[in-house]
C-alpha atoms as a printed R data frame, in Angstrom:
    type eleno elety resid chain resno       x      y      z
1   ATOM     1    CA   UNK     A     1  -8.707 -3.500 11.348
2   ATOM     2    CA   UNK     A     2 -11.502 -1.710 13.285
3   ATOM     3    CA   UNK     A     3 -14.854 -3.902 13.790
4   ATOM     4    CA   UNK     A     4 -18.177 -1.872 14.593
5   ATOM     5    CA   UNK     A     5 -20.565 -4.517 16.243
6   ATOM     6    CA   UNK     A     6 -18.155 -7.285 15.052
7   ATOM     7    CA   UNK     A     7 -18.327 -6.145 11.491
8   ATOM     8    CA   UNK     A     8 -15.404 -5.018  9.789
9   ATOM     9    CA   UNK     A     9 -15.937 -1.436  9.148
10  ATOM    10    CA   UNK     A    10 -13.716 -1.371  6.048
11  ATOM    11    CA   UNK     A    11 -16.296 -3.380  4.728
12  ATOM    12    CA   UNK     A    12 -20.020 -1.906  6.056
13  ATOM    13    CA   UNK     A    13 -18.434  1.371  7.498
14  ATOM    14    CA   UNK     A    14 -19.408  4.509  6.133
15  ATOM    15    CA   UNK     A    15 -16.748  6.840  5.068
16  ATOM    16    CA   UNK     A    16 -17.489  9.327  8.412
17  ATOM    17    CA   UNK     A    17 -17.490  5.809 10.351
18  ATOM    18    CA   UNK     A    18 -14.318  4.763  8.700
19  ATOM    19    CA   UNK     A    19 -12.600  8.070  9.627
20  ATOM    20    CA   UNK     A    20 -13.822  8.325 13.162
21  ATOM    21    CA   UNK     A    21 -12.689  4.665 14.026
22  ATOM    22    CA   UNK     A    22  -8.906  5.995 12.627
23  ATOM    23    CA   UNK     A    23  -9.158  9.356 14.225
24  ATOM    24    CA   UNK     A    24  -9.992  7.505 17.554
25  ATOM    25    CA   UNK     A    25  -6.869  5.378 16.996
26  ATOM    26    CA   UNK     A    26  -4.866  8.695 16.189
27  ATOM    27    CA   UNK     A    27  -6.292 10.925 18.991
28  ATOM    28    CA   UNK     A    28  -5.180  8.054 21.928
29  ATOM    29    CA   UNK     A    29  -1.718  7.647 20.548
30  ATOM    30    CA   UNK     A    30  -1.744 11.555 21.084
31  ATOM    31    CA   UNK     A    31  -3.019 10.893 24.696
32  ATOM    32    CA   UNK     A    32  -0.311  7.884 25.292
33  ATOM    33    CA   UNK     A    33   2.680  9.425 24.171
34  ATOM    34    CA   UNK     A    34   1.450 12.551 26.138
35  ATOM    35    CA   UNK     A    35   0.952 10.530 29.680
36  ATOM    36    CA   UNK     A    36   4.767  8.571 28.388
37  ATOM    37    CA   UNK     A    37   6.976 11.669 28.906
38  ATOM    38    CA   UNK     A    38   5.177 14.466 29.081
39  ATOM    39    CA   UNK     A    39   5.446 15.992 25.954
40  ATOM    40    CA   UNK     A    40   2.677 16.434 23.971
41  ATOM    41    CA   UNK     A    41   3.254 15.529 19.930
42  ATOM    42    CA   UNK     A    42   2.171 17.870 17.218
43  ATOM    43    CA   UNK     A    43  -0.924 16.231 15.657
44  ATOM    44    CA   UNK     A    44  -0.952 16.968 11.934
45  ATOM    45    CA   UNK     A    45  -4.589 16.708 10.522
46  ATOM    46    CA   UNK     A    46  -5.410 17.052  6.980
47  ATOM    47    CA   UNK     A    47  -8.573 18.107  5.879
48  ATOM    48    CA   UNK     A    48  -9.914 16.329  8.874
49  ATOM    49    CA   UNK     A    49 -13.838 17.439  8.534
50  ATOM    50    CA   UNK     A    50 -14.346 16.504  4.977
51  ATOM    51    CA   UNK     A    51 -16.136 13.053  5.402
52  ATOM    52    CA   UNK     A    52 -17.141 13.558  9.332
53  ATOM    53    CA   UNK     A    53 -20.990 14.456  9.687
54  ATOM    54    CA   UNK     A    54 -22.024 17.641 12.107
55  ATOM    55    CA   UNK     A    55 -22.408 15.232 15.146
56  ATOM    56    CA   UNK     A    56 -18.625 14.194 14.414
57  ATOM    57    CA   UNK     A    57 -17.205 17.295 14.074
58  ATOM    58    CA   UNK     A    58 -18.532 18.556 16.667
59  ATOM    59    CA   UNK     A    59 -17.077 15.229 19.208
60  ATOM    60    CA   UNK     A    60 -13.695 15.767 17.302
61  ATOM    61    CA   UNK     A    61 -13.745 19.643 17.743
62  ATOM    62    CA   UNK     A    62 -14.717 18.935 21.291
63  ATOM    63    CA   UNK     A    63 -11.797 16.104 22.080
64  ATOM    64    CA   UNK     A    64  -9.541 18.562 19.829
65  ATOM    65    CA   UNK     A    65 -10.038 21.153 23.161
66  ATOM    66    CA   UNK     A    66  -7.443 18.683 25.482
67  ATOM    67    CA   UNK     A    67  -4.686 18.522 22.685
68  ATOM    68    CA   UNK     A    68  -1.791 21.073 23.290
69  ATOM    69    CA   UNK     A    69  -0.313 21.122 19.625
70  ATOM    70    CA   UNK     A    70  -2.049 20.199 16.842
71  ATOM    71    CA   UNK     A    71  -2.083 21.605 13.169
72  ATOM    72    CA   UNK     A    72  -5.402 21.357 10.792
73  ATOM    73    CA   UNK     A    73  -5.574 21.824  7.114
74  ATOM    74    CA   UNK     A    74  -8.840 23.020  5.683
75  ATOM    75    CA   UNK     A    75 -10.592 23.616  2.572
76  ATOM    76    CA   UNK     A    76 -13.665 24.835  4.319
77  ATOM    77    CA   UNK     A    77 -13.537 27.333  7.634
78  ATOM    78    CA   UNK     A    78 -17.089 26.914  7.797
79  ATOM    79    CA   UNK     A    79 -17.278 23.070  9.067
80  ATOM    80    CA   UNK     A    80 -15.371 24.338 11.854
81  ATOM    81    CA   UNK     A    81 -17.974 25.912 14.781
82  ATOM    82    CA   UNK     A    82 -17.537 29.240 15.619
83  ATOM    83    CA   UNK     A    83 -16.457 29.283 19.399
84  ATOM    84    CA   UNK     A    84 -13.363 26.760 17.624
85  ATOM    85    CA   UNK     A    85 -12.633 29.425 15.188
86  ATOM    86    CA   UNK     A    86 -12.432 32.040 17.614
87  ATOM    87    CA   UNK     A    87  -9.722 30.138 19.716
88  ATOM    88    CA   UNK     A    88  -7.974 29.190 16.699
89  ATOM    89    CA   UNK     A    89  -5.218 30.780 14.939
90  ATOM    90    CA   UNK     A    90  -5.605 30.821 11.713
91  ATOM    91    CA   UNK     A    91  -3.669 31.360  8.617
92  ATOM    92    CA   UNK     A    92  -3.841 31.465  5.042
93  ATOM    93    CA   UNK     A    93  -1.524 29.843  2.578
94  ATOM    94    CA   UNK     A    94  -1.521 31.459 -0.647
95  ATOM    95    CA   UNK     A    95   1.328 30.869 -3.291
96  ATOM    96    CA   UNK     A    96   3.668 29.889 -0.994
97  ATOM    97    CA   UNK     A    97   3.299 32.387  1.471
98  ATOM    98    CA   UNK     A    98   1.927 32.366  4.375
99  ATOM    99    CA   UNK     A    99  -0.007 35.051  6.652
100 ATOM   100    CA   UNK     A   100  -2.498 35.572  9.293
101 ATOM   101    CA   UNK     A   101  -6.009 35.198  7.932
102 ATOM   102    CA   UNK     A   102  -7.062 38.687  8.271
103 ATOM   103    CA   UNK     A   103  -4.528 39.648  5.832
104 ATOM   104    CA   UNK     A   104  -6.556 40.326  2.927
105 ATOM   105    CA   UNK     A   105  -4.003 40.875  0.235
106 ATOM   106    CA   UNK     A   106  -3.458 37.399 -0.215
107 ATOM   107    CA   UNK     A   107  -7.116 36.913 -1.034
């Protein structure tokens, strides 16, 4: 249960505030297992952007920059900012293949 000003955000959260409050939740487990043994966990995030406003994806893209191994699913490239993109590797899945992003044939 995650309480925003003592209210339960389930409740008078919005969806970004909702997701934020469990990405927080997510993102220090990452840090905590890190500090625990050293090894840093593969964070798997799924269409992570989709209900985040810019502000938000900008702080997750931001705390995203201290995490040694994570994977993000997208439908949209663009809700990523550029200088992100750039240091990303990025591929596209395409009928069950998959291939750098450049690769055009799958497009």
């Amino acid at each position: 249960r995650f309480l925003s000003n003592g209210r339960d955000l389930r409740a008078f959260g919005s969806r970004g505030q909702q997701r934020s409050a469990a990405l927080s939740l997510k993102l220090a487990e990452v840090q905590v297992m890190a500090a625990g043994d050293g090894v840093a966990p593969l964070l798997l995030l799924d269409d992570v952007m989709s209900e985040l406003d810019a502000q938000r994806r900008g702080t997750l893209l931001k705390t995203l920059e201290g995490v040694r191994q994570a994977v993000i699913t997208t439908t949209d490239w663009e809700d990523f900012a550029p200088e992100f993109r750039r240091a990303a590797q990025c591929l596209h899945v395409c009928a069950g293949t998959i291939a750098p992003a450049g690769d055009t044939a799958l497009v």
